[in-house]
C-alpha positions in Angstrom: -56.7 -31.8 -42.7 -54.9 -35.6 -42.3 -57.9 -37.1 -43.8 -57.1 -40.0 -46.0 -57.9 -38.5 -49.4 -56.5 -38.8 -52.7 -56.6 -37.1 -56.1 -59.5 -40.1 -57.1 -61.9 -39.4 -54.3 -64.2 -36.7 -54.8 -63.3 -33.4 -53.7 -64.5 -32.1 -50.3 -64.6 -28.6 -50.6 -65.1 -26.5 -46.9 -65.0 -23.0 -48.1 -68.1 -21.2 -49.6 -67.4 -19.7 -52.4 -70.2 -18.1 -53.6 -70.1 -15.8 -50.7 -66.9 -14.3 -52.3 -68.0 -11.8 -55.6 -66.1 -9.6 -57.6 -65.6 -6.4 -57.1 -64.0 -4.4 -59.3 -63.8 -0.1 -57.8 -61.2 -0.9 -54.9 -59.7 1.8 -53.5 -58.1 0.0 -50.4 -56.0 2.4 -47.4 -52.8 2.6 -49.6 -49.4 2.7 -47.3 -46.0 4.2 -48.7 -44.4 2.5 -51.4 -47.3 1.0 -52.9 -48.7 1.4 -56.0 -52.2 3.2 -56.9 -54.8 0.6 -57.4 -56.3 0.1 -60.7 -59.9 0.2 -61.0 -60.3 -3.6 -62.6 -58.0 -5.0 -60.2 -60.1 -8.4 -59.9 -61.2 -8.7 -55.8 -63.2 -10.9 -53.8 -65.4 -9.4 -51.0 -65.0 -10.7 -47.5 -68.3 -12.4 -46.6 -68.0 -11.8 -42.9 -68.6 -8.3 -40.7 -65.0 -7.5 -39.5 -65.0 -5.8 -35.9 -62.4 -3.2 -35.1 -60.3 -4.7 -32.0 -56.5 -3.8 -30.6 -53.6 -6.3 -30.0 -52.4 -6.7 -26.3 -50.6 -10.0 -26.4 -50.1 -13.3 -27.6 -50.3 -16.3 -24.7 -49.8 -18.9 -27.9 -48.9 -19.5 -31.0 -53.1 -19.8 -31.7 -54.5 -17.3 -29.5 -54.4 -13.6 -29.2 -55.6 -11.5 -26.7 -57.6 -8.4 -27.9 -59.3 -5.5 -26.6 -62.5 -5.3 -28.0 -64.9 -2.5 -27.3 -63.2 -2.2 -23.8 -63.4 -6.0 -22.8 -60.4 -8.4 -23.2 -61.0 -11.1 -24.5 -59.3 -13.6 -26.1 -59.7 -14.5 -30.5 -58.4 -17.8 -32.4 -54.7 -16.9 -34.4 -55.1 -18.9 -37.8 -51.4 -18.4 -38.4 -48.7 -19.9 -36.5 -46.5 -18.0 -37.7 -43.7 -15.9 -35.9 -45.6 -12.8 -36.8 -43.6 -10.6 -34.2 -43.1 -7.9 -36.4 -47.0 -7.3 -36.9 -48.5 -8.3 -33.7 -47.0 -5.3 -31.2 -49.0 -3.6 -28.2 -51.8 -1.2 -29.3 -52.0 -2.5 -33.4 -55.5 -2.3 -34.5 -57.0 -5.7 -35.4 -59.9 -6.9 -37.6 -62.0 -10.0 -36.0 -64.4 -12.0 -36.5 -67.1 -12.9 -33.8 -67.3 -16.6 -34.6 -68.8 -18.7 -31.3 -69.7 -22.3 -31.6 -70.0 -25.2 -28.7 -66.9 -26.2 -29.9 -64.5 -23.3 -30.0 -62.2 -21.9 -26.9 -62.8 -18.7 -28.2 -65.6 -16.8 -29.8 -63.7 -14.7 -32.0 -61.0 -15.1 -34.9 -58.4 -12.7 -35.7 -58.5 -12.0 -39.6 -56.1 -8.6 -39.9 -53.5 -6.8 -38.3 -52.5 -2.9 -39.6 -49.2 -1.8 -39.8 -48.9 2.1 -40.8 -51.8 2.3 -43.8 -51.2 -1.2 -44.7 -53.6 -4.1 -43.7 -51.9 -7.4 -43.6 -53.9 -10.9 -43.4 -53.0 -13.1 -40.9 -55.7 -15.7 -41.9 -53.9 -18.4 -43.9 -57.0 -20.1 -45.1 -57.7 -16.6 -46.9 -54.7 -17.4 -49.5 -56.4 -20.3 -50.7 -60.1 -19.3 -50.8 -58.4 -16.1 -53.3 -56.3 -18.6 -55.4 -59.5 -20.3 -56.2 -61.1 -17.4 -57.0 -58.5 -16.0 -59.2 -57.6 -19.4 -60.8 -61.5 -20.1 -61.8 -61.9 -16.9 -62.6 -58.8 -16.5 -65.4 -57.2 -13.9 -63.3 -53.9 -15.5 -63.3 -51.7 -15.2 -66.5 -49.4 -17.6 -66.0 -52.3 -19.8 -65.1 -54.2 -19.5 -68.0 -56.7 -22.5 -69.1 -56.3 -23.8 -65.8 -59.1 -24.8 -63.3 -59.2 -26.2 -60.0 -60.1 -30.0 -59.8 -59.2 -30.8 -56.4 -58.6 -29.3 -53.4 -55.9 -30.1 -50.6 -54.9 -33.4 -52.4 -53.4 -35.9 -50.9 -50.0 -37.4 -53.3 -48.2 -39.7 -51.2 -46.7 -38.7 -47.9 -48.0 -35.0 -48.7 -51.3 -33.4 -49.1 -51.3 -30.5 -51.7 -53.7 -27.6 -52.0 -54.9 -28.0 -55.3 -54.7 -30.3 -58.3 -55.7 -28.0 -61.3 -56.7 -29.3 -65.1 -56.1 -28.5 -68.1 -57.1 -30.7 -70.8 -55.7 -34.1 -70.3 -53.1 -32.0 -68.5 -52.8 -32.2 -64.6 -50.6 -29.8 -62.2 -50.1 -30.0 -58.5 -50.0 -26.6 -56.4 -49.1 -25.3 -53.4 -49.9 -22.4 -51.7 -47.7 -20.4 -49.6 -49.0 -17.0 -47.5 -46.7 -14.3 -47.0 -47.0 -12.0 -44.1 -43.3 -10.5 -43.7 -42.4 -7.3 -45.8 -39.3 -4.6 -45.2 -38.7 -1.9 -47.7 -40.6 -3.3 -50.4 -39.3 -7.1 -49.9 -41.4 -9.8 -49.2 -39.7 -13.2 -47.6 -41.0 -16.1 -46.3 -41.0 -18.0 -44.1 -40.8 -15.7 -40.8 -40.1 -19.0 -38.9 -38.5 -22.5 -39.9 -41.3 -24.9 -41.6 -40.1 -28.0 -42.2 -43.4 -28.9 -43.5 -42.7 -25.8 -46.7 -39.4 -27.4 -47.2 -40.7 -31.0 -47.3 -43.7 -29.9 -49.7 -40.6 -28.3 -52.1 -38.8 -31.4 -52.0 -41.5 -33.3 -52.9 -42.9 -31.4 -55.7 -39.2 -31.3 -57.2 -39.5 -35.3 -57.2 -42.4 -35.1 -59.1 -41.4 -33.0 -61.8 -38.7 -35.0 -62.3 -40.9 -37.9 -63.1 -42.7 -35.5 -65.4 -45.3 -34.1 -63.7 -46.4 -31.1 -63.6 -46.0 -28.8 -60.1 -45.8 -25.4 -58.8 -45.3 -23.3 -55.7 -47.6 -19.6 -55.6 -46.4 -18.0 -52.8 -49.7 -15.2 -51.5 -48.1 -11.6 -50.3 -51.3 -11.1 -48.3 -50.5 -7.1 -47.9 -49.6 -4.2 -50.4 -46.5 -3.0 -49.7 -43.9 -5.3 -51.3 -42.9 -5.6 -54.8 -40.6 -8.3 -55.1 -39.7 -11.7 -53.4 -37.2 -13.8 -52.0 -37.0 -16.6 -49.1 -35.9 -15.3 -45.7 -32.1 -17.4 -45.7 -31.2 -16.4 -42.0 -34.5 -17.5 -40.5 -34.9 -20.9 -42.7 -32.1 -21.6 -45.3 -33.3 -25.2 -45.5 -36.1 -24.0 -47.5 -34.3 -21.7 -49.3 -32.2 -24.2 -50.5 -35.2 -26.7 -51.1 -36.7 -23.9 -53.3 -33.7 -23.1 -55.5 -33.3 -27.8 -56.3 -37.1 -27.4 -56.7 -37.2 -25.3 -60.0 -34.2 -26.8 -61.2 -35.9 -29.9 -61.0 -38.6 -28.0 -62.8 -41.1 -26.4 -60.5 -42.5 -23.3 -61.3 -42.2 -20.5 -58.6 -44.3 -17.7 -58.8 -45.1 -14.6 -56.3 -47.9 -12.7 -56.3 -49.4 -9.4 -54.5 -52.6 -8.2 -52.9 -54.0 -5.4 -51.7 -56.2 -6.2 -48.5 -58.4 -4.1 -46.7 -61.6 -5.3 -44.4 -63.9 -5.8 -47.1 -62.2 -6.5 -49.8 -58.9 -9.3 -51.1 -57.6 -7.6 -54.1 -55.1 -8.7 -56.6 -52.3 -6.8 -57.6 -50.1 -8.3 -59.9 -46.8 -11.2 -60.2 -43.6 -9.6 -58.6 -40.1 -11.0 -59.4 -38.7 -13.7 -56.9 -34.8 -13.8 -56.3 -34.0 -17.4 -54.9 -30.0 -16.6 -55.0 -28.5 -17.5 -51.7 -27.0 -14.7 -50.1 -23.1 -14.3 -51.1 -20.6 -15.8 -48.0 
């Protein structure tokens, strides 16, 4: 991921694609407070089979242990994050059996079920959908835009996309939301210096003119609107609110996941106020 590459070189692109296709009659496990799917909402299939496993416990912050068909065993976390409102005793899990000479484990953990709502917990997944709905003109307030490079390195920060349109370039960066209560969405669960450097960074930028933006991924269903989670990180908040006043755009969008299918659901509205006091 620290490779030395720059918006010149070519693009070196790890995720296939093509095993991703539309599909367009979703009608994922729906949880309470969300909204009835429609039947064009545009999807991407998950390419891999997804095994039905429980939670037990967590030894680190990149390794669960699962019960799996009656065997424990132990499945690779691709999210760091905090995640201790998901990951309880007894959850049901979907993983992937994914082996290789290299590995510690031979499974990843992709999703974790809360009530009827399946939440990702991969954050590769975010990116691999952003591409898809980017390329594919899913996104209206990405319109005309395509993906020209992929985790881009400008400066002391590497960037998950550089999208063109026309002569015009834009920086983006992609942020995946697992935390939702009562229909709001917050991130991050835990303090990332890394978001709030990538914030202050893209609001240099745009004040040289440049064009940036920051999408941040609900990866489950049940939220509806936005905002950054001030108690647990206010640094970022704060690094969000000088970031579109410097000019970056700050969008939020939904999906509806299941283990087939990543399905998206629409823009809600993000509130970057600080809480009063």
């Amino acid at each position: 991921m620290d490779n030395d590459r720059s918006v010149n070189h070519a693009p070196i692109y790890r995720f296939r694609l093509a095993l991703w296709q539309p599909h367009k009659h979703i009608h994922p496990s729906m949880g309470s407070g969300t909204i009835e799917p429609g039947l064009n909402d545009p999807a991407m299939q998950i390419p891999w089979e997804l095994l039905a496993a429980t939670f037990i416990n967590r030894p680190n912050r990149f390794v669960t242990q699962i019960r799996l068909d009656g065997e424990v065993l132990r499945a690779h976390l691709p999210d760091p994050g905090r995640l201790k409102e998901l990951l309880l005793p007894g959850v049901a899990l979907r993983v992937q059996h994914t082996p290789g000479p290299k590995r510690k484990t031979d499974y990843t953990t992709h999703l974790v079920q809360r009530g009827n709502v399946w939440i990702c917990i991969n954050t590769l997944l975010p990116n691999r959908f952003t591409d898809f709905l980017i390329n594919g003109g899913h996104l209206p307030f990405l319109s005309g835009w395509t993906v020209e490079r992929r985790e881009v390195k400008e400066g002391a920060s590497r960037f998950d996309f550089l999208l063109a349109k026309g002569a015009e370039r834009m920086f983006l960066e992609v942020k995946s939301v697992t935390y939702a209560e009562d229909g709001l969405a917050q991130f991050p669960d835990a303090v990332t210096e890394r978001g709030a450097r990538h914030a202050r960074h893209l609001a240099e930028l745009a004040r040289q003119g440049q064009r940036t933006m920051i999408l941040f991924v609900i990866q489950r269903d049940d939220a509806d609107r936005f905002r950054p989670m001030w108690d647990r990180d206010p640094a970022l908040g704060h690094a969000l609110v000088a970031a579109r006043k410097a000019g970056v755009a700050v969008h939020a969008i939904r999906t509806a996941v299941s283990p087939e299918t990543f399905a998206y659901r629409g823009e809600v509205p993000i509130d970057l106020s600080p809480p009063a006091g």
